[in-house]
N, C-alpha and C positions, 0 to 999 in steps of 0.2 A: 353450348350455353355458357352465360360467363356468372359467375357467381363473387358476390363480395365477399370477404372472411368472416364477418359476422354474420351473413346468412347463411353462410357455408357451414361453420358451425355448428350455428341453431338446427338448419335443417341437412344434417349429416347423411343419416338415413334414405333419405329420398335425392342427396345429392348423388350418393353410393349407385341408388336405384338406375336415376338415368346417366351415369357411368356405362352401367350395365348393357342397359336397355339402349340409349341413343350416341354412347359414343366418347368421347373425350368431354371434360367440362374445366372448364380452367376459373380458378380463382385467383380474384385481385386481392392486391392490399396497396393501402392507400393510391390509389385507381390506377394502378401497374399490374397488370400479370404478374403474376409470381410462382403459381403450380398449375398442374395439370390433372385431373385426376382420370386413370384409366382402367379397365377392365384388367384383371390379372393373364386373361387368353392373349387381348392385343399387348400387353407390358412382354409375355414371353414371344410374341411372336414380334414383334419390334429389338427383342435383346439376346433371340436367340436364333433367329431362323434367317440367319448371313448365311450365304453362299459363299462358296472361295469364292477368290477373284477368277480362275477360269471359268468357273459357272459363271459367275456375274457376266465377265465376258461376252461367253457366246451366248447367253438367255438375251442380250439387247438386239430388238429391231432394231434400230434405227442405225446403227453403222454405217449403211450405205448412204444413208442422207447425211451423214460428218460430210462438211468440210473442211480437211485441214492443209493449209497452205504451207507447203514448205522452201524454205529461201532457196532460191538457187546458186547462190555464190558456194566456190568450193569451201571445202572443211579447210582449217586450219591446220596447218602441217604441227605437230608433235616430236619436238626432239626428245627423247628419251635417254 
């Protein structure tokens, strides 16, 4: 649900509530988004429940459906 700042606000309480209850609620100010408000469970499980990057890794399906194209011209020689 989107909320404007002065009704946000006014009705704090029951914005908090359905936070709680339905989820994310974002409030405008002068008719731009500007915050989000969220449950304190979803805030740490959004800022705290990263995987390494090998978990991330290997927890992804979809790997096998990457396409990724790679040039076939040879590498560039390197003098060192």
């Amino acid at each position: 649900m989107t909320w404007q700042l002065q009704e946000a606000k006014q009705r704090f309480s029951e914005l908090v509530r359905r936070a709680l209850r339905e989820g994310p609620q974002v409030v405008t100010r002068h008719g731009e988004e500007a915050v989000v408000v969220i449950s304190m469970r979803e805030f740490k499980r959004l800022s705290c429940e990263r995987p390494d990057f090998k978990t991330f890794l290997l927890a992804e399906r979809n790997w096998p459906e990457l396409e990724i194209e790679r040039s076939r011209e040879p590498a560039p020689k390197v003098e060192l």
